[in-house]
N, C-alpha and C positions, 0 to 999 in steps of 0.2 A: 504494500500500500504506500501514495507516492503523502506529503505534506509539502502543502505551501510555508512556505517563511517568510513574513511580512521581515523589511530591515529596511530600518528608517533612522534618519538624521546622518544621510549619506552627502560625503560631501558631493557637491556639485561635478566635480572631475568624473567622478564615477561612471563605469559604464559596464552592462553584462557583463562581458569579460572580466575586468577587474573581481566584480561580485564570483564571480565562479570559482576564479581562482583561489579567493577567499575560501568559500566554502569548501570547496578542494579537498582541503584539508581532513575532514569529518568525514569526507563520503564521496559516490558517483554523484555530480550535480547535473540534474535532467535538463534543467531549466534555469538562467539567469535573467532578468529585466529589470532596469531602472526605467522607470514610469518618468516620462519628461512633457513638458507643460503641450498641449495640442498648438499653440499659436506662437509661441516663441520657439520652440523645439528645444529647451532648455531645461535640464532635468529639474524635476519636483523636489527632490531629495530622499527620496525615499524607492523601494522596490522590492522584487518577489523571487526565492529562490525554491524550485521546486526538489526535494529529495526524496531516499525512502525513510522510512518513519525512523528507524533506529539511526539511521545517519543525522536527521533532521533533529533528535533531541541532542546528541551530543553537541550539533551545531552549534544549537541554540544555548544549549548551555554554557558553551566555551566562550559565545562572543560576545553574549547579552551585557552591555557596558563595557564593552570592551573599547579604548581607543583606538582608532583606524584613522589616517587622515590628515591629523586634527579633529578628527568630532565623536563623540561616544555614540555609539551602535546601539539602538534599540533593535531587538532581536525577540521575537516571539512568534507563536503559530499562527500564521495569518487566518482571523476572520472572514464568514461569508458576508459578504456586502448586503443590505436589506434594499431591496426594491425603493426607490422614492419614486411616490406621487408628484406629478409637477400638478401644480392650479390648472385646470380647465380641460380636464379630463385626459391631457397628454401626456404620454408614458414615453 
């Protein structure tokens, strides 16, 4: 079974690659993505590393505050996002 990993307060430099390598470490990493803003194409600072389960706890345990960068690593099991309603019945 695979786990998302939300890791946020990434510095801006950051990109897949670098995130992978990172994670590297812990496991096979399936999937690396820093989320970057739709109109500037400028990362958001934060993104998503896909593992399997046992690789993705030691992950997260090893890097959770961890300094990387300059900026400390929040690292945790990524969240399913809830549905938002926009005003006026559009989805």
């Amino acid at each position: 079974m695979t786990v998302s990993i939300y890791v946020g307060n990434l510095a801006f430099s950051a990109d897949g690659s670098s995130l992978s390598t990172l994670f590297s470490q812990y496991g096979e990493v399936i999937s690396a993505n820093v989320i970057s803003d739709r109109e500037t194409g400028r990362s958001r600072g934060f993104g998503f590393v896909e593992m399997e389960a046992a690789d993705a706890r030691k992950a997260i345990a090893a890097l959770d505050g961890v300094e990387h960068e300059g900026r400390r690593l929040k690292v945790n099991e990524a969240q399913k996002r809830e549905t938002q309603r926009r005003p006026g019945g559009r989805y």
